[in-house]
C-alpha positions as semicolon CSV with decimal commas, in nm:
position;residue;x (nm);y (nm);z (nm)
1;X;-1,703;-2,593;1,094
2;X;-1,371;-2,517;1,263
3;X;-1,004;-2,666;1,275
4;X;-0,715;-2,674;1,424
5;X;-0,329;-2,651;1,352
6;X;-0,043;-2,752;1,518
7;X;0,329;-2,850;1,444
8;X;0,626;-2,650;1,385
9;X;0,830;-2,598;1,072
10;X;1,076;-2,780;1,154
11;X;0,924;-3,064;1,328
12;X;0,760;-3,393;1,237
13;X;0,478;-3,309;1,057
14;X;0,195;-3,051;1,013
15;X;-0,147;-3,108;1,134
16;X;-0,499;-3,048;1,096
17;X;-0,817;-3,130;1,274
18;X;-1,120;-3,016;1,126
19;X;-1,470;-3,065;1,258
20;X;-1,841;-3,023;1,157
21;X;-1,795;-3,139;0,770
22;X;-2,145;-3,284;0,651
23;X;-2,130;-3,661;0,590
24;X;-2,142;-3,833;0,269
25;X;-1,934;-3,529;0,087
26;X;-1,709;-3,677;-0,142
27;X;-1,365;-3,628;-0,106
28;X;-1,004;-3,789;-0,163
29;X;-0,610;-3,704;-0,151
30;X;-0,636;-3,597;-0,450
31;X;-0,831;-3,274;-0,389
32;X;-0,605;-3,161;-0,096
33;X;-0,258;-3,258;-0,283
34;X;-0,370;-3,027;-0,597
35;X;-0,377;-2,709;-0,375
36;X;-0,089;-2,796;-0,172
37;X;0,159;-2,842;-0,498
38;X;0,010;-2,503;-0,617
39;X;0,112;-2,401;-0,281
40;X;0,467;-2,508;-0,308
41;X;0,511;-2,304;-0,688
42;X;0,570;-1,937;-0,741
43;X;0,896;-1,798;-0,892
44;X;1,107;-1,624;-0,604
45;X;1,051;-1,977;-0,304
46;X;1,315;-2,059;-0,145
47;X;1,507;-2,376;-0,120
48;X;1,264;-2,541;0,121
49;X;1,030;-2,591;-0,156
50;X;1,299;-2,798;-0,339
51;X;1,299;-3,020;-0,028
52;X;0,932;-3,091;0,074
53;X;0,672;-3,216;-0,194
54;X;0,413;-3,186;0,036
55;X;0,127;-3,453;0,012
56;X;-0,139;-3,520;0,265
57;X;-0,230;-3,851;0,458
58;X;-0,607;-3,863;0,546
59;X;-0,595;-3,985;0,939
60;X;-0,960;-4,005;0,950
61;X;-1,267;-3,885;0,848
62;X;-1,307;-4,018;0,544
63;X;-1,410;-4,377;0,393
64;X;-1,427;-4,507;0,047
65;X;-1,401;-4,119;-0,051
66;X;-1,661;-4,017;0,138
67;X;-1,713;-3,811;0,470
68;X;-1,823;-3,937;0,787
69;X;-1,916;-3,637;1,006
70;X;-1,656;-3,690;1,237
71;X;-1,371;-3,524;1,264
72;X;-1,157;-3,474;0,972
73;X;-0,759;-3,537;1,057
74;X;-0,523;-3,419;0,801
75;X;-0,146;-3,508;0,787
76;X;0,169;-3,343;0,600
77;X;0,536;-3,491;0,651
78;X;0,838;-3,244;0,715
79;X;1,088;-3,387;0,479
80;X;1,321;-3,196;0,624
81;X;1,287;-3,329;0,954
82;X;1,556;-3,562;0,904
83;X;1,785;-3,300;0,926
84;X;1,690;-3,101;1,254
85;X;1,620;-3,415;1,453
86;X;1,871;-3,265;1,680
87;X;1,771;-2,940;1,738
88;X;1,427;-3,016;1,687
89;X;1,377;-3,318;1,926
90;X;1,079;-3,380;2,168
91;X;1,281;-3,508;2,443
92;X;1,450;-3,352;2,692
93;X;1,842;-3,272;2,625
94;X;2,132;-3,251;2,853
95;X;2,243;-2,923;2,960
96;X;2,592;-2,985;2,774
97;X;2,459;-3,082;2,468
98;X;2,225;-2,792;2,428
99;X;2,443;-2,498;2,313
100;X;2,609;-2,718;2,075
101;X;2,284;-2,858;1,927
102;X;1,996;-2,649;1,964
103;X;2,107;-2,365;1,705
104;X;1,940;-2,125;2,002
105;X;1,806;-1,774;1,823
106;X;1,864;-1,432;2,048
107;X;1,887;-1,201;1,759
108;X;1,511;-1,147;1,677
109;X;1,407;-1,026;1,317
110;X;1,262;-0,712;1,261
111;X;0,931;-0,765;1,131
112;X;0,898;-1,059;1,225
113;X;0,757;-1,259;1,562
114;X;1,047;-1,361;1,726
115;X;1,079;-1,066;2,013
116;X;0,734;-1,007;2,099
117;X;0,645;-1,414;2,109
118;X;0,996;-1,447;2,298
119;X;0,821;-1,177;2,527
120;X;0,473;-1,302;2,549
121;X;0,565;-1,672;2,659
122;X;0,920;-1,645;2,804
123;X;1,115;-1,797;2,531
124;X;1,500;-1,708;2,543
125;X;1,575;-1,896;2,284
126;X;1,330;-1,768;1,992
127;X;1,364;-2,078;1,769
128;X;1,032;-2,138;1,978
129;X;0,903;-1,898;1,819
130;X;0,991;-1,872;1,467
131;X;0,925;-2,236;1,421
132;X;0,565;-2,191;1,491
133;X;0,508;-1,846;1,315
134;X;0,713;-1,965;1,011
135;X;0,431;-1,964;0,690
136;X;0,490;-2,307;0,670
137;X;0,214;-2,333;0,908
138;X;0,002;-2,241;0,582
139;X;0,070;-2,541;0,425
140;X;-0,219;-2,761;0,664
141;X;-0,440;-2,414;0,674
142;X;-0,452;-2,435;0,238
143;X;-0,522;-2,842;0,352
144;X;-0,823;-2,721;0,525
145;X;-0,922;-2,460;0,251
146;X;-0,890;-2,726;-0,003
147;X;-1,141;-2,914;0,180
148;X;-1,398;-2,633;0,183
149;X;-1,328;-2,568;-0,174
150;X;-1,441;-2,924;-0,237
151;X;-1,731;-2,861;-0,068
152;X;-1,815;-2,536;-0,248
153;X;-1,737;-2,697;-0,564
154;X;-2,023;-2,953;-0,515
155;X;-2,246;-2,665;-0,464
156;X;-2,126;-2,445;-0,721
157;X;-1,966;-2,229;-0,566
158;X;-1,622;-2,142;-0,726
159;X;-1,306;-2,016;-0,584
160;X;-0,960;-1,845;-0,798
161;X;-0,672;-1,569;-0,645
162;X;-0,456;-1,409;-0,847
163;X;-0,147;-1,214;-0,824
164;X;-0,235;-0,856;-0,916
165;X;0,087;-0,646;-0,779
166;X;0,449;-0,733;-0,676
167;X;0,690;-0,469;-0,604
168;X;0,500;-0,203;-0,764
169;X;0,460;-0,351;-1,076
170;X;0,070;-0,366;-1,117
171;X;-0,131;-0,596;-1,335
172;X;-0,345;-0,397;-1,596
173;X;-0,473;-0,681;-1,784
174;X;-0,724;-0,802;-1,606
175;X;-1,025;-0,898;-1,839
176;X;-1,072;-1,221;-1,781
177;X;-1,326;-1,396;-1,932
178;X;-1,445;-1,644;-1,662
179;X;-1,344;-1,828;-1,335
180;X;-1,169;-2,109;-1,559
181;X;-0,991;-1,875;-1,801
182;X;-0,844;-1,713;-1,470
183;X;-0,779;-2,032;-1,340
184;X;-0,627;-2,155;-1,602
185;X;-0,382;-1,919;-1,713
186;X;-0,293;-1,846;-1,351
187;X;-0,185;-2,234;-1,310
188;X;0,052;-2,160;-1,540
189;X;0,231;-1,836;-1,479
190;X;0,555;-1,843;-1,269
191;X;0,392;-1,520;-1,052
192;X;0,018;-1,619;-1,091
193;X;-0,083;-1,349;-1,262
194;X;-0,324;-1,304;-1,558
195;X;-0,137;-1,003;-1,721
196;X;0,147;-1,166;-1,884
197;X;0,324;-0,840;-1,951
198;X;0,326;-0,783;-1,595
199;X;0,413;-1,137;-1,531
200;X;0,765;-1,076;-1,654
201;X;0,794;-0,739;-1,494
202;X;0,708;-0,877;-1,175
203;X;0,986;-1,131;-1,225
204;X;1,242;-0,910;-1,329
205;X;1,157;-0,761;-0,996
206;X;1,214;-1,072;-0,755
207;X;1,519;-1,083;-0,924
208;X;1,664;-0,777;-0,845
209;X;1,552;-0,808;-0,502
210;X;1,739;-1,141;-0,437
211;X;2,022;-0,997;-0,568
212;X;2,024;-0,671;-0,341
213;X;1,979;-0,969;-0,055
214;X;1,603;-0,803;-0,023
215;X;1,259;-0,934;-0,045
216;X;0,914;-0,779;-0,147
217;X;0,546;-0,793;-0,106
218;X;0,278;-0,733;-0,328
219;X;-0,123;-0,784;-0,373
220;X;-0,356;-1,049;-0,423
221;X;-0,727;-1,063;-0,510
222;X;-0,958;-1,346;-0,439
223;X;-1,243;-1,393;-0,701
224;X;-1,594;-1,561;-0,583
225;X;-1,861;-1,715;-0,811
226;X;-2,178;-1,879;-0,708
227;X;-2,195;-1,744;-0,390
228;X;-2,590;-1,734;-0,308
229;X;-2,741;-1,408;-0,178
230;X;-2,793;-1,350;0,211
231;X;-2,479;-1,498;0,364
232;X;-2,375;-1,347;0,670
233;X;-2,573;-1,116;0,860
234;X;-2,631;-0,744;0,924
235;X;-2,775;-0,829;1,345
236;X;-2,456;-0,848;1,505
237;X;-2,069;-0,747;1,422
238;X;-1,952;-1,052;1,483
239;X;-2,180;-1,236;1,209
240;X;-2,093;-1,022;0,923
241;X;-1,951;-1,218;0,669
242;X;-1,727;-0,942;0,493
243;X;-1,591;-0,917;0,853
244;X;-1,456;-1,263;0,869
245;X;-1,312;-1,274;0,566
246;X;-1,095;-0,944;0,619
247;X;-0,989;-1,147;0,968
248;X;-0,923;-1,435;0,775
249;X;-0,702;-1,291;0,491
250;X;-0,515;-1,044;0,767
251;X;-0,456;-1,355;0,962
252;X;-0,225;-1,488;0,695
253;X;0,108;-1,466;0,778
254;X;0,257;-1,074;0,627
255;X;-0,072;-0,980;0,560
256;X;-0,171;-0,605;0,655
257;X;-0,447;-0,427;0,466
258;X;-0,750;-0,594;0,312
259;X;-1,014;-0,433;0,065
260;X;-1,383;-0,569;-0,057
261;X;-1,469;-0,423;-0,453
262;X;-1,314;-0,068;-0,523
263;X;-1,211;-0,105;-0,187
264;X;-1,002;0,214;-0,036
265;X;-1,068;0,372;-0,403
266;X;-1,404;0,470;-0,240
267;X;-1,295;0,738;0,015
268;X;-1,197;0,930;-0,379
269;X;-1,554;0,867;-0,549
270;X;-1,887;1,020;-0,514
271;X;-2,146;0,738;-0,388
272;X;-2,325;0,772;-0,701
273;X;-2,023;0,608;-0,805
274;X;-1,949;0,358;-0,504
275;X;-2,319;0,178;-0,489
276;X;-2,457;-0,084;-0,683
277;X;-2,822;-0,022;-0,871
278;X;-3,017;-0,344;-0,843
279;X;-3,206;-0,510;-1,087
280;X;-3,453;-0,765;-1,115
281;X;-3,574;-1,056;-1,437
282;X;-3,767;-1,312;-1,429
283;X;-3,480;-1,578;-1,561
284;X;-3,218;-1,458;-1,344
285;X;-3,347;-1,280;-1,035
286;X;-3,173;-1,011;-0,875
287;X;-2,881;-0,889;-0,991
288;X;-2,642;-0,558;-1,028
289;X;-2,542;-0,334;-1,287
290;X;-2,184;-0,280;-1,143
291;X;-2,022;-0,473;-0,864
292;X;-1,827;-0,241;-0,692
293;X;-1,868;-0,320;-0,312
294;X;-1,726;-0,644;-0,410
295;X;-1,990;-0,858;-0,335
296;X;-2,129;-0,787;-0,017
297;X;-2,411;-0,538;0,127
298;X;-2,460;-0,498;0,528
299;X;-2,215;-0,763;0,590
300;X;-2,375;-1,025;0,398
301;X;-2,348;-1,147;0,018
302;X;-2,496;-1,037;-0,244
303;X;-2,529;-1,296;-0,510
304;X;-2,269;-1,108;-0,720
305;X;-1,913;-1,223;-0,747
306;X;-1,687;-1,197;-0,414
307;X;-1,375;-0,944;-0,477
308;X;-1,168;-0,943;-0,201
309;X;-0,780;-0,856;-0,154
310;X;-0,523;-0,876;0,069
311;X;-0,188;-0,665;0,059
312;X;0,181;-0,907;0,179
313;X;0,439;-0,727;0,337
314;X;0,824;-0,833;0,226
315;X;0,927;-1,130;0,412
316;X;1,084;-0,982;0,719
317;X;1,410;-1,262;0,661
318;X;1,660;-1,071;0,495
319;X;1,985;-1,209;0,333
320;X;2,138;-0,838;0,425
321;X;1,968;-0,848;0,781
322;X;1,858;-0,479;0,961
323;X;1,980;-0,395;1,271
324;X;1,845;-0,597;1,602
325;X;2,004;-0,641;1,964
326;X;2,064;-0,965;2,129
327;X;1,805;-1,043;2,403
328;X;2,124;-1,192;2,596
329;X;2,350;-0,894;2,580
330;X;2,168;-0,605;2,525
331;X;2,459;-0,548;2,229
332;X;2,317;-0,467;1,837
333;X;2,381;-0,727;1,606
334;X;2,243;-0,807;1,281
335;X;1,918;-1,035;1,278
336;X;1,940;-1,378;1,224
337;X;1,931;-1,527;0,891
338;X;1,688;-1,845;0,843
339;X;1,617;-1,962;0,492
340;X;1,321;-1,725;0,350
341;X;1,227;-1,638;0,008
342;X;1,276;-1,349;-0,208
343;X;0,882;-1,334;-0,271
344;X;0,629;-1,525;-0,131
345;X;0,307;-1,348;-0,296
346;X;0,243;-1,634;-0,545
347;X;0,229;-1,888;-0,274
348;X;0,017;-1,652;0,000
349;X;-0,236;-1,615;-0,307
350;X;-0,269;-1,942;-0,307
351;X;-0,335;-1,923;0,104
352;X;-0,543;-1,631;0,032
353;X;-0,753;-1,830;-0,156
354;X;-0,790;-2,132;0,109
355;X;-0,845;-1,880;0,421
356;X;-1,121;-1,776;0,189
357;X;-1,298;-2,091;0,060
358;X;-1,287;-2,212;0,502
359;X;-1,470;-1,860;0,585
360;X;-1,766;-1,928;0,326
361;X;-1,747;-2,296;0,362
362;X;-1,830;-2,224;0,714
363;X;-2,128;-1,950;0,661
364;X;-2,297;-2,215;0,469
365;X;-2,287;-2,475;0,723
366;X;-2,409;-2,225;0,956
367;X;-2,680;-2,104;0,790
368;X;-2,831;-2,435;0,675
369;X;-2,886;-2,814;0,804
370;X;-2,528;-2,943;0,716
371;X;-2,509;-3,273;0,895
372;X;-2,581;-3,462;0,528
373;X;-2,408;-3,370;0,236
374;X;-2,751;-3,388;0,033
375;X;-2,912;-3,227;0,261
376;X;-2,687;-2,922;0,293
377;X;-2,730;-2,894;-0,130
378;X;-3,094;-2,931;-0,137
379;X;-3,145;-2,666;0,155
380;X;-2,892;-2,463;-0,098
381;X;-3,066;-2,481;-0,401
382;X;-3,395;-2,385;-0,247
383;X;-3,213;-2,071;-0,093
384;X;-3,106;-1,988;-0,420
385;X;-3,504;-2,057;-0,559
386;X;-3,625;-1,825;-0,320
387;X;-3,424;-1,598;-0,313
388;X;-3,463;-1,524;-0,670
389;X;-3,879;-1,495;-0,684
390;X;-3,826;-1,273;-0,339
């Protein structure tokens, strides 16, 4: 499978093409617009989020709530459109009129993409370039993820992030005792986090940093159940599966570390400590005492639970902007201000999640007949079979 993006923040709408979804998989509105609205919640968002209830229009693909193996075309409306019709318009302006209207950018954000995409593709004004690397780009990638999720779902495969940091304040409650427990109580914290001690903590924190005119970052761990064993591949780099996922969660806007398990904690322990001893039963196959690397061996899963996270920078927009220099002048100015949030972790976990669900989504397409939905699930299940008598 693969998709495509494309719109601007700003513009129209957002937009998604995704190909190589088996046919016959059932799927409706409804499964995309749940994941977008838990896109759109987390305490510290912005006032954009007051203004857009995103929803998606199915464009094709799909019939009586069922795939057709073409290409899947996803659709979200930019409420706020209306009001940058102006300085968002497709056709061309008249030199008078552009100053005036176009809001032009030449203060760049530290932190952020506006200089180095103003450098890369010539922009001078670097609205070009923040309206394309704005998150709000994430909004048709979690439409995509929802779509995989759907199809992992079917297979039972399940998929939950949490928040498990913000500002320093760590989660230490974390004994969950399933997938839907996690789920659950996540759904309904303000800051998506299990540990409801922390939960207010981490609150308390946005807080303080919207008042100082500040923003902050935080962690967030994606939890994997179901996944069958030998996904992936230890032949070539580029097949690893562990691999794509740290390229997919880094590729989320902010994002700049990524650990599998105990993750960076391993450089500190002896291996004794780090590996995983296997086991084997009759009723349940193979299986592992611990589950420390997270899921994965030699690039490829295990069997055991996926634990993967992903560590958000503070939003680079800053209501007391750093220092820049205007591109025109050459002169040091303050960086523009755009509307941002305080904290966008909750959201991004929710991103985390979809970048996720697409990357294994994908390995199982690859790895077995996918054209048919019932085909794909029977070649699945007899994976699974085998690989437990192995």
């Amino acid at each position: 499978m693969r998709f495509l993006t494309a719109g601007e923040s700003h513009g129209p709408q957002l937009t998604t093409i995704i190909e190589g979804l088996p046919a016959g998989m059932p799927l409706t509105a409804g499964d995309i617009n749940r994941e977008l609205a838990n896109r759109q919640k987390g305490y510290g968002r912005g006032k954009r989020m007051q203004i857009e209830k995103d929803q998606v229009m199915i464009a094709g693909g799909v019939r009586h709530g069922y795939t057709l193996g073409s290409p899947l075309a996803l659709v979200v409306e930019n409420k706020d459109w209306k009001h940058w019709t102006d300085v968002m318009g497709i056709e061309p302006m008249e030199e008078s009129e552009t100053n005036n209207i176009r809001r032009i950018v030449t203060h760049p954000r530290p932190g952020h993409a506006d200089l180095v995409g103003g450098i890369k593709y010539g922009h001078r004004d670097m609205r070009n370039v923040l309206e394309r690397s704005s998150a709000r780009e994430t909004t048709v990638r979690v439409a995509a993820g929802a779509v995989a999720k759907k199809l992992l779902h079917l297979l039972g495969i399940e998929v939950t992030a949490h928040v498990v940091e913000i500002g320093g304040i760590q989660a230490k409650n974390t004994n969950y005792k399933d997938l839907i427990a996690l789920k659950e109580r996540t759904d309904n914290s303000p800051v998506r986090c299990f540990d409801q001690e922390a939960e207010v903590q981490m609150m308390q924190a946005i807080d303080q940093a919207k008042k100082n005119g500040d923003s902050i970052g935080g962690v967030v761990e994606v939890v994997v159940e179901g996944m069958p064993p030998g996904l992936g591949s230890y032949v070539h780099y580029d097949r690893k599966l562990d691999a794509k996922l740290a390229a997919a969660i880094v590729s989320i806007n902010a994002f700049k570390g990524v650990e599998f398990g105990l993750g960076f904690e391993m450089a500190r322990k002896p291996g004794s400590q780090v590996h995983d001893e296997i086991n084997w039963d009759e009723e349940n196959g193979y299986s592992r005492n611990t589950n420390r690397l997270g899921g994965f061996e030699g690039g490829m899963s295990t069997g055991m639970p996926i634990v993967v996270r992903g560590v958000m920078k503070p939003i680079p927009t800053l209501y007391k902007p750093l220092q820049s220099v205007d591109i025109d002048t050459k002169e040091p100015f303050t960086a523009s201000i755009e509307r941002s949030d305080s904290c966008a972790v909750p959201a991004a976990s929710v991103v985390a999640e979809a970048v996720v669900a697409w990357e294994l989504a994908t390995a199982i397409t690859e790895q077995f007949s996918s054209d048919r939905f019932e085909a794909l699930k029977l070649a699945v299940e007899e994976h699974r079979a085998y690989a437990k008598t192995f």
